[in-house]
C-alpha positions in Angstrom: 0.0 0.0 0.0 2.8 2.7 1.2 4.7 2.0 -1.8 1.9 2.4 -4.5 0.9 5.6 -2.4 4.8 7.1 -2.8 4.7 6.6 -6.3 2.7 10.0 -6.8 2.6 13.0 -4.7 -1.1 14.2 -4.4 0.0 17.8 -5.3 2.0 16.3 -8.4 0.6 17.1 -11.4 1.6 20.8 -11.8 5.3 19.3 -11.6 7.5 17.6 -14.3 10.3 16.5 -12.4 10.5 13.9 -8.8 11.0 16.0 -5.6 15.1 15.9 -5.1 15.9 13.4 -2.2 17.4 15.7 -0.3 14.4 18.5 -0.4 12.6 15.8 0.5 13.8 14.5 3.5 14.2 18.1 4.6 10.8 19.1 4.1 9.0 15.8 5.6 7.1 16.2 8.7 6.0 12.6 9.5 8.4 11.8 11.4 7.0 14.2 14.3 3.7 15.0 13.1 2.0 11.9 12.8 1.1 12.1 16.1 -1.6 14.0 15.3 -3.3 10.9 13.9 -6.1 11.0 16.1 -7.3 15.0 15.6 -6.0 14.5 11.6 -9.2 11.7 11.3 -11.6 13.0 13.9 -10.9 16.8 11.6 -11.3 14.6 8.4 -14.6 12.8 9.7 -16.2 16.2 11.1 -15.7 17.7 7.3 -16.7 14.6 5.7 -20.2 14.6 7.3 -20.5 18.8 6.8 -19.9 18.1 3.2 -22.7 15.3 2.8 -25.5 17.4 4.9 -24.6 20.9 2.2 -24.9 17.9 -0.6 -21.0 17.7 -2.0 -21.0 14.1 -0.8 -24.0 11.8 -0.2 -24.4 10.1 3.2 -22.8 6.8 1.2 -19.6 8.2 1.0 -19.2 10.1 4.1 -20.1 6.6 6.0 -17.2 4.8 3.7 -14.7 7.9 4.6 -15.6 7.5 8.1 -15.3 3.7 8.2 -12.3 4.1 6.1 -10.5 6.3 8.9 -11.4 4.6 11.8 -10.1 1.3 10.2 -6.9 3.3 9.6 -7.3 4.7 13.0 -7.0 1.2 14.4 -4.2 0.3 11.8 -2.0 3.0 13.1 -3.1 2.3 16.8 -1.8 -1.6 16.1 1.4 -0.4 14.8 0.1 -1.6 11.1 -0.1 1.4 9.5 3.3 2.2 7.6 4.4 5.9 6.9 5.8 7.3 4.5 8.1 10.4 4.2 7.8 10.7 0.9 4.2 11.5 1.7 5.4 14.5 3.6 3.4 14.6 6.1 0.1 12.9 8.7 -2.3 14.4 6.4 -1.3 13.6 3.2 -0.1 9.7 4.4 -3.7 9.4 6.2 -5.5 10.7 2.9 -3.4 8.7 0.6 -4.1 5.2 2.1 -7.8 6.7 2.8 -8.3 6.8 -1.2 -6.6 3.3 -1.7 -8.6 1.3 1.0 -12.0 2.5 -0.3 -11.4 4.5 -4.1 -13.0 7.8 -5.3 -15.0 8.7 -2.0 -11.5 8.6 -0.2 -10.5 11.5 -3.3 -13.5 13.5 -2.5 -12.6 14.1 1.3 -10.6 16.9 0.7 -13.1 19.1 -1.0 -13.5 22.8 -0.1 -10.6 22.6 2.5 -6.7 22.9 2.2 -4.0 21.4 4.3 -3.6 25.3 6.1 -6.6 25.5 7.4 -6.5 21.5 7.9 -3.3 21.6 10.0 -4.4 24.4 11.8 -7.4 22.7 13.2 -5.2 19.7 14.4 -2.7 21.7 16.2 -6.3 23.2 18.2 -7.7 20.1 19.0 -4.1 18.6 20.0 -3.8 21.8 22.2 -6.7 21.7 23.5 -6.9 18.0 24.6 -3.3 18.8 25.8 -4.4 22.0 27.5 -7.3 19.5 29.5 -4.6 17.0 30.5 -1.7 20.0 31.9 -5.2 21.4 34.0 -5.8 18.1 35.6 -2.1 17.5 36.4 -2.1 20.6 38.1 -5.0 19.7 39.9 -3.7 16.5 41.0 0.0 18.3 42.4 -2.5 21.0 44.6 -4.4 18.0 45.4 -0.7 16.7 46.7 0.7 19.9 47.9 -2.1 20.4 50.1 -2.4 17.5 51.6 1.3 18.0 52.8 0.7 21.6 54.1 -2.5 20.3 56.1 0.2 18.2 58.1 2.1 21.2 58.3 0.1 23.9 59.8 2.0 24.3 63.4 5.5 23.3 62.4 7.9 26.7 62.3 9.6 27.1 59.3 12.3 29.9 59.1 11.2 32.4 56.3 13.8 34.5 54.1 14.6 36.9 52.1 17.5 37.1 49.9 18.4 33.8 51.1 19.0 35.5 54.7 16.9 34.8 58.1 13.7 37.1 58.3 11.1 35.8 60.2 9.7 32.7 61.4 6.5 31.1 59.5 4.3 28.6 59.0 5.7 25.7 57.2 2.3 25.1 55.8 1.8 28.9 54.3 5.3 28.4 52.6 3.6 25.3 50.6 0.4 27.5 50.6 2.4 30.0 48.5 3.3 27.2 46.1 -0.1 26.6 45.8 -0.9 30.1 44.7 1.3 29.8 41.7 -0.2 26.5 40.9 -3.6 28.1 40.7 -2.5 31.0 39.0 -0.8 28.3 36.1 -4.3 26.6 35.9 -6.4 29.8 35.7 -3.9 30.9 32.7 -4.4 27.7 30.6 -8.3 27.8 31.7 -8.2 31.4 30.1 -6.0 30.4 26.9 -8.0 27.5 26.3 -11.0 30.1 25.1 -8.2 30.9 22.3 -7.6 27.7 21.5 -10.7 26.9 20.8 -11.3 28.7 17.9 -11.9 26.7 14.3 -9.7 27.4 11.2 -11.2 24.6 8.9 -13.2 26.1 6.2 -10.6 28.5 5.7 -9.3 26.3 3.4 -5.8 28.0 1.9 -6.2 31.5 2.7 -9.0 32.7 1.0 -12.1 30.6 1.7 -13.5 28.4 -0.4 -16.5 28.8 -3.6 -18.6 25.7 -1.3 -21.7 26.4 0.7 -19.7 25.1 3.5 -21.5 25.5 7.2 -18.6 25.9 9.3 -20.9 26.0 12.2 -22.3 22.5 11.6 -18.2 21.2 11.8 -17.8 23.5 14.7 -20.4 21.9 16.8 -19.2 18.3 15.6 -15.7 18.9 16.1 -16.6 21.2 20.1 -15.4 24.6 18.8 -16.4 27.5 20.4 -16.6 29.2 17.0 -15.5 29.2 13.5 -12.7 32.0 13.0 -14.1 34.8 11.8 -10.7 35.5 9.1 -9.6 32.8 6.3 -6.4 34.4 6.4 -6.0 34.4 9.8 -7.4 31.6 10.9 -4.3 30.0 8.8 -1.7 31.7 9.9 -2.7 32.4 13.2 -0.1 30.3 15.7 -0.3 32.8 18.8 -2.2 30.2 20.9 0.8 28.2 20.7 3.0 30.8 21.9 0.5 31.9 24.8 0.5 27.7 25.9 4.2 27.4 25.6 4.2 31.1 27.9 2.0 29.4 30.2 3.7 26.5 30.1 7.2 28.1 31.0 5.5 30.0 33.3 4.6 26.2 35.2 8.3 25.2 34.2 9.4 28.2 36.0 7.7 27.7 39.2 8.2 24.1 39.3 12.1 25.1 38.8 11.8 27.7 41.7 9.8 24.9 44.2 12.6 22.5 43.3 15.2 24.8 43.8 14.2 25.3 47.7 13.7 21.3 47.7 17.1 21.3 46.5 18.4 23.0 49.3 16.1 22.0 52.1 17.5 18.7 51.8 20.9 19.6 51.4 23.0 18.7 54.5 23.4 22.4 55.6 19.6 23.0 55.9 18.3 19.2 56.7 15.1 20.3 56.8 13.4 17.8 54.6 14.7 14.3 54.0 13.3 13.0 50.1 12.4 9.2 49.7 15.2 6.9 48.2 12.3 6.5 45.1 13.1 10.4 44.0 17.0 10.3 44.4 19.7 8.5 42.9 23.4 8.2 44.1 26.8 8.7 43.1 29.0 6.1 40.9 32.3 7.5 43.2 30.9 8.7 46.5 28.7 6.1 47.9 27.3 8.3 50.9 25.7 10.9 48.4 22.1 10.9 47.8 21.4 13.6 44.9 18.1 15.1 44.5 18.5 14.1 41.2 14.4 14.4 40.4 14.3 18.0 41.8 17.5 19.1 39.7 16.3 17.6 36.6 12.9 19.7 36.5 14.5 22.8 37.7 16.8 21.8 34.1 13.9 21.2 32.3 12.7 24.4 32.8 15.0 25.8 30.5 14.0 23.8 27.7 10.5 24.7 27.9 11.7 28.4 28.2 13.8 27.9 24.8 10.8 26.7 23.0 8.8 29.7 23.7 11.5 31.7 22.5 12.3 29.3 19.1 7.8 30.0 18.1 8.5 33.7 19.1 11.4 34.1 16.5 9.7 31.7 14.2 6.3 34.2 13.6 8.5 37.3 14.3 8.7 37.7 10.6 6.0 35.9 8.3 3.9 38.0 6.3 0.7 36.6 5.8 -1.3 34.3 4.9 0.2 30.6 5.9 4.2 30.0 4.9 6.2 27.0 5.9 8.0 27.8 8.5 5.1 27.0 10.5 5.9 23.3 9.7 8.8 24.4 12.7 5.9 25.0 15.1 5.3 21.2 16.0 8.4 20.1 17.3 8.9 22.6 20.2 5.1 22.6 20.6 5.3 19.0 20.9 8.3 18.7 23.4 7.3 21.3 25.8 3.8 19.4 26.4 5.9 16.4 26.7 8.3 18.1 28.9 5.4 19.9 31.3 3.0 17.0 31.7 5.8 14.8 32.7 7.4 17.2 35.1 4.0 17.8 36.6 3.5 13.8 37.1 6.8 13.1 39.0 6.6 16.2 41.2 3.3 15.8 42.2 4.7 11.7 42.9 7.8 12.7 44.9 5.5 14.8 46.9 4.4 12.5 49.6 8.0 11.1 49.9 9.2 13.7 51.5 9.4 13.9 55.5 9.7 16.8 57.3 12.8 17.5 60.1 10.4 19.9 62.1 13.3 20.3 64.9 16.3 21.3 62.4 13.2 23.8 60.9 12.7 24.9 64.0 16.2 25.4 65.3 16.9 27.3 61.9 14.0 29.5 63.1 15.9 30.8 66.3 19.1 31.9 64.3 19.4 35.1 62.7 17.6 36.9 65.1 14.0 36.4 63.5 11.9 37.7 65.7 13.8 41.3 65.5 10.3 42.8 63.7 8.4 41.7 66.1 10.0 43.5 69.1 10.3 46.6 67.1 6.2 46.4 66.5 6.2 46.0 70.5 7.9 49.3 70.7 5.8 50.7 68.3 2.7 49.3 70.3 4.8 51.2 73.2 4.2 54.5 71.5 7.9 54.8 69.6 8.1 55.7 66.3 8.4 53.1 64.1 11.7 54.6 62.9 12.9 55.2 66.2 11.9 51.5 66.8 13.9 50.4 64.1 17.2 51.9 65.5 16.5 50.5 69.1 15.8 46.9 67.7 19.0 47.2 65.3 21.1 48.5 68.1 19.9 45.3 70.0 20.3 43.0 67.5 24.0 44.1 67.3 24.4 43.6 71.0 23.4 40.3 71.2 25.4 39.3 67.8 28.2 40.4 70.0 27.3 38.4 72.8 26.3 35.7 70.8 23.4 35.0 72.5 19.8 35.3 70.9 17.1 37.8 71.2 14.7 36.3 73.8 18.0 34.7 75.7 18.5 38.7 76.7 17.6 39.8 80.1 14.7 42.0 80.8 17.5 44.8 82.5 19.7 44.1 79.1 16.6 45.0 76.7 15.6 48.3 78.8 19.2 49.6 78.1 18.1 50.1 74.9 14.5 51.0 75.7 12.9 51.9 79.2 9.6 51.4 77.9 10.2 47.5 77.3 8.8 45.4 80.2 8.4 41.4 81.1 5.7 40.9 78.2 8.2 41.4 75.5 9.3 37.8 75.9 5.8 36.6 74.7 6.3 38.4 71.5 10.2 37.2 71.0 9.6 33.7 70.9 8.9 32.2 67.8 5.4 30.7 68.3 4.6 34.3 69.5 6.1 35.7 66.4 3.6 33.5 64.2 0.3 33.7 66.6 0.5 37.6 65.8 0.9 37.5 62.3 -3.2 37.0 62.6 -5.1 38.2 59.6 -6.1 37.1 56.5 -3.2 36.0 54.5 -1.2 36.0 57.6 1.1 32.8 58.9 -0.5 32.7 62.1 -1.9 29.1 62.3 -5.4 29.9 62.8 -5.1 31.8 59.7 -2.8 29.3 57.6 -5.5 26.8 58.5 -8.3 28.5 57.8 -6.7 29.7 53.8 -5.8 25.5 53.6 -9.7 25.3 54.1 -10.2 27.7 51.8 -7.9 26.3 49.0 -9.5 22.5 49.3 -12.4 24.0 48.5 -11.8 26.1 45.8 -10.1 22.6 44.2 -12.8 20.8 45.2 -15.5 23.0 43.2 -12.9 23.2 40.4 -13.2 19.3 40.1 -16.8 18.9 39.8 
């Protein structure tokens, strides 16, 4: 079958000569785009039964063209279906063993419609399904992450800023900010989805095409929200691919930055986290190492999926309208950073519940670096200081006991009221580090009644998203 189908291309007869071997194996696109296969024949089955109901086929032949795909739906699905680059590409490979399994109908399937508008539509309903999957991956990691925090609410975690002590905090709100971004991802591919959506078949090359065609009949086949409303758009159009792979590095990008603290929570200068054997691998020199080798890779990953946004960018910068073929480039990094995203999402929502917390080594961390040093300059300012005035009086403190080495709260009361008359025996409520987090109570705050009350809050919201 594959060789009777290579023996003519189906755009050959304007041309004299053979395509040269070299053009084409450079031009082919089989090789990565016949995984399309599935939105290729469910596209070609939608415009086969639009063009029976406006009267360019009768219902005979759009049942054969059906039957015919989903027999070579099944072929390919077996592994019996063989390819052909000479073919070029999933469409033209699918169409030509169409025509030879069941004879003129197969011919007729391509009727008012081009390969532009044809490809178009399969890189939607790829996207889309994709889109779906990436959503429910997310879903599953919150699903994950907050089960974690809800074990977490009351365990101190030291908080920082440029990678420096600054106050204690829930270790539970910490995972409660990672869920933030994770909601934020899932809202962003909810909203590009809506673009996504959008049908270019009818469209056919650029122009339209001189059938009655009723592209709202294939729309509501094929779940569109819409046809699009411009041929020559609607062809060239890739920006939904370039607002998915943004998304998407966006994901990557905060995948990278939760692995990154992973990375060095369980590094033997923090020890706050210990990550099960299943999620780390070893050296082949050292045999005490055990390398957060999952964590590292996704945080590399990252980068990848960054490049690919940056490879469609330069790839549309330039095209004039309508479709050209560079866009036969759009697949590949379209392809990989789906690949790269949904597995990322899969093992870090997995190595999730491996990990066990050290709540003492958090918690120790907590009392270094002087972390409650905010909270006794708001005590002053609850005194009636100033809060810059506070400010001084705390930082003159804090270098007292860094000379002393001793911690805040381990200063006497006589010690503190050098530096401020007004402090008296209460102050050691608010320099401990469980009195540091009770105050922090309001909403959005790390106090626990409020960290537990947000995780309440967050299992619902993913609760009504799932139904």
């Amino acid at each position: 079958m594959a060789d009777q189908a290579d023996n003519k291309k189906l755009w050959g007869g304007r041309f004299n000569e053979p395509t040269n071997e070299l053009v084409e194996a450079f031009t082919e696109s089989v090789s990565f785009d016949a995984r399309l296969y599935r939105h290729d024949i469910q596209g070609s089955i939608a415009h086969s039964q639009m063009l029976a109901k406006i009267g360019v086929l009768t219902e005979e032949e759009a049942d054969a063209i059906k039957a015919g795909l989903l027999n070579l739906q099944t072929e390919i699905e077996n592994g019996d279906f063989s390819w052909s680059a000479a073919l070029e590409d999933v469409h033209m490979n699918i169409e030509a063993h169409l025509s030879e399994a069941i004879g003129e109908a197969g011919k007729k399937l391509h009727t008012g419609r081009s390969r532009n508008d044809q490809v178009a539509t399969d890189i939607r309903l790829y996207l889309r399904e994709a889109t779906d999957d990436c959503i429910a991956l997310i879903k599953a990691l919150q699903a994950e992450l907050l089960e974690f925090a809800g074990r977490e609410v009351n365990t101190i975690l030291p908080g920082f800023t440029h990678l420096q002590v600054a106050q204690p905090i829930s270790f539970a709100h910490h995972l409660l900010a990672w869920n933030e971004m994770l909601e934020r991802d899932a809202e962003r591919l909810a909203d590009g989805r809506k673009r996504i959506n959008v049908m270019p078949l009818g469209s056919a090359a650029l122009a339209g095409t001189s059938f009655p065609l009723d592209r709202d009949y294939t729309c509501e086949l094929l779940g569109f929200e819409r046809p699009a409303r411009n041929s020559l758009d609607a062809v060239s159009d890739r920006d939904f691919l370039i607002e998915f792979n943004s998304a998407a590095s966006l994901i990557m990008m905060h995948l990278s930055r939760m692995c990154e603290e992973i990375i060095l929570w369980a590094s033997e200068n923090y020890k706050f986290i210990d990550i099960g054997d299943a999620f780390c691998t070893g050296s082949s020199i050292m045999p005490q190492k055990k390398n957060p080798d999952i964590a590292e890779l996704i945080r590399g990953k990252s980068g990848r999926v960054i490049g690919n946004l940056q490879a469609l960018l330069v790839l549309m910068k330039s095209q004039p309208l309508a479709y050209n073929r560079d866009n036969q480039e759009d697949k590949q990094p379209i392809f990989d950073t789906v690949d790269t995203l949904t597995t990322s999402l899969r093992v870090f929502a997995a190595m999730l519940p491996s990990i066990k917390t050290n709540r003492e080594a958090m918690y120790q961390a907590a009392l270094q670096g002087y972390a409650t040093a905010t909270d006794l300059a708001e005590y002053l300012v609850r005194r009636g200081v100033p809060f810059r005035d506070a400010h001084e009086i705390v930082g003159s403190t804090v270098n007292f006991a860094i000379e002393n080495k001793v911690p805040l709260a381990d200063l006497s009361l006589q010690q503190l009221q050098e530096f401020g008359s007004m402090i008296d025996e209460d102050v050691f409520e608010v320099l401990s580090l469980e009195g540091s987090l009770n105050s922090r109570d309001h909403f959005g705050g790390t106090a626990p009644v409020q960290v537990a009350a947000a995780l309440a809050a967050a299992l619902a919201r993913l609760s009504n998203d799932q139904t």
